[in-house]
C-alpha positions in Angstrom: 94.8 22.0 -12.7 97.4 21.2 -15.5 96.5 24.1 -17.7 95.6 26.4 -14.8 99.0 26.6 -13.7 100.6 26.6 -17.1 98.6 29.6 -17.8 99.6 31.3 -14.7 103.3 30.9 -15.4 102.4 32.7 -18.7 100.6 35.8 -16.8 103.9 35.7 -14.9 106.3 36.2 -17.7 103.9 38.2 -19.7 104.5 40.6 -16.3 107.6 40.4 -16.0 108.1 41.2 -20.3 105.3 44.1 -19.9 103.1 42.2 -21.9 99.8 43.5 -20.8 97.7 41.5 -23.4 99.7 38.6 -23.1 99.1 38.7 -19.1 95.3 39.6 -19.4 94.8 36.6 -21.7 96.5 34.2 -19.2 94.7 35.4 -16.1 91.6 35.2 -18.3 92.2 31.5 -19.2 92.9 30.7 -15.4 89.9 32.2 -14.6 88.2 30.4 -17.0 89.3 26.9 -15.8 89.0 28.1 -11.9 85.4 28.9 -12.9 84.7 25.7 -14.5 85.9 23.8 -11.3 84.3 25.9 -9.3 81.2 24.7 -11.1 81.4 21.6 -11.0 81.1 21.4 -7.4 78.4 19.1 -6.1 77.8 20.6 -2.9 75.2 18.4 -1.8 77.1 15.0 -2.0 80.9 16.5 -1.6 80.7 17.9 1.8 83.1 19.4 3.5 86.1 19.0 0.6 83.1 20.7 -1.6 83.0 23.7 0.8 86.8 23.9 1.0 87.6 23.7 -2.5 84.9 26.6 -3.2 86.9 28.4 -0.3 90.0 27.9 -2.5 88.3 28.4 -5.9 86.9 31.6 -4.6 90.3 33.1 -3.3 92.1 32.0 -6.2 89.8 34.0 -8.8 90.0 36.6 -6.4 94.1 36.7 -6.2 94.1 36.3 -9.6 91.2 39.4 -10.3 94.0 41.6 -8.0 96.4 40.3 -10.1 95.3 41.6 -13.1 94.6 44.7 -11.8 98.0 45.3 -10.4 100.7 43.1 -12.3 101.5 41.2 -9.1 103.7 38.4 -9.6 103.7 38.0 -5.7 99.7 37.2 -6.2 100.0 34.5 -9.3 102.8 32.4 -7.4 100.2 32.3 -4.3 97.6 30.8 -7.2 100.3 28.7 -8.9 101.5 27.3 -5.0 97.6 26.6 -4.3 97.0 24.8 -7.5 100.1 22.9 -7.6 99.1 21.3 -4.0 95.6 21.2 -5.3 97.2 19.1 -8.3 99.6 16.8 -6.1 96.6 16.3 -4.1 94.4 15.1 -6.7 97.4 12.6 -7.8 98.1 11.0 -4.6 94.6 10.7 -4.3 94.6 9.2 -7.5 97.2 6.8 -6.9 95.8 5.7 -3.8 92.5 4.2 -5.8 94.4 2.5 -8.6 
């Protein structure tokens, strides 16, 4: 999630420079990684935190797809505010088993 949300801050200030290759390079990486957790799903064995998390995966590629598209800063904080509780998640979790 790490690099997810450090590439979205990029998109963001690639917007807000009018850096249009700069942005369309970041989404592209978060895409990327959103894609590659997205795959790694096991549906069969993971349930209903499998289904939810390919809820989330889903919206997020979409958010950041309309993101691209429009420049919308408003869009890549709703992605950087999922994956950051996504993130925290994953480290309480963490914590929790060691």
């Amino acid at each position: 999630y790490e690099g997810a949300i450090y590439h979205t801050q990029r998109a963001k200030v690639a917007i807000q420079d009018g850096d249009i290759q700069k942005k369309v390079h970041a989404i592209t990486k978060v895409l990327a990684i959103v894609e590659e957790l997205l795959r790694s799903l096991n549906m069969e064995e993971g349930g209903q935190v499998a289904e939810n998390l390919q809820e989330l995966y889903l919206f997020i590629m979409k958010e950041l797809t309309e993101a691209n598209i429009t420049s919308s800063c408003e869009r890549l904080d709703t992605v950087e505010s999922i994956l950051s509780t996504l993130l925290e998640g994953w480290k309480e979790i963490k914590g929790q088993i060691s």
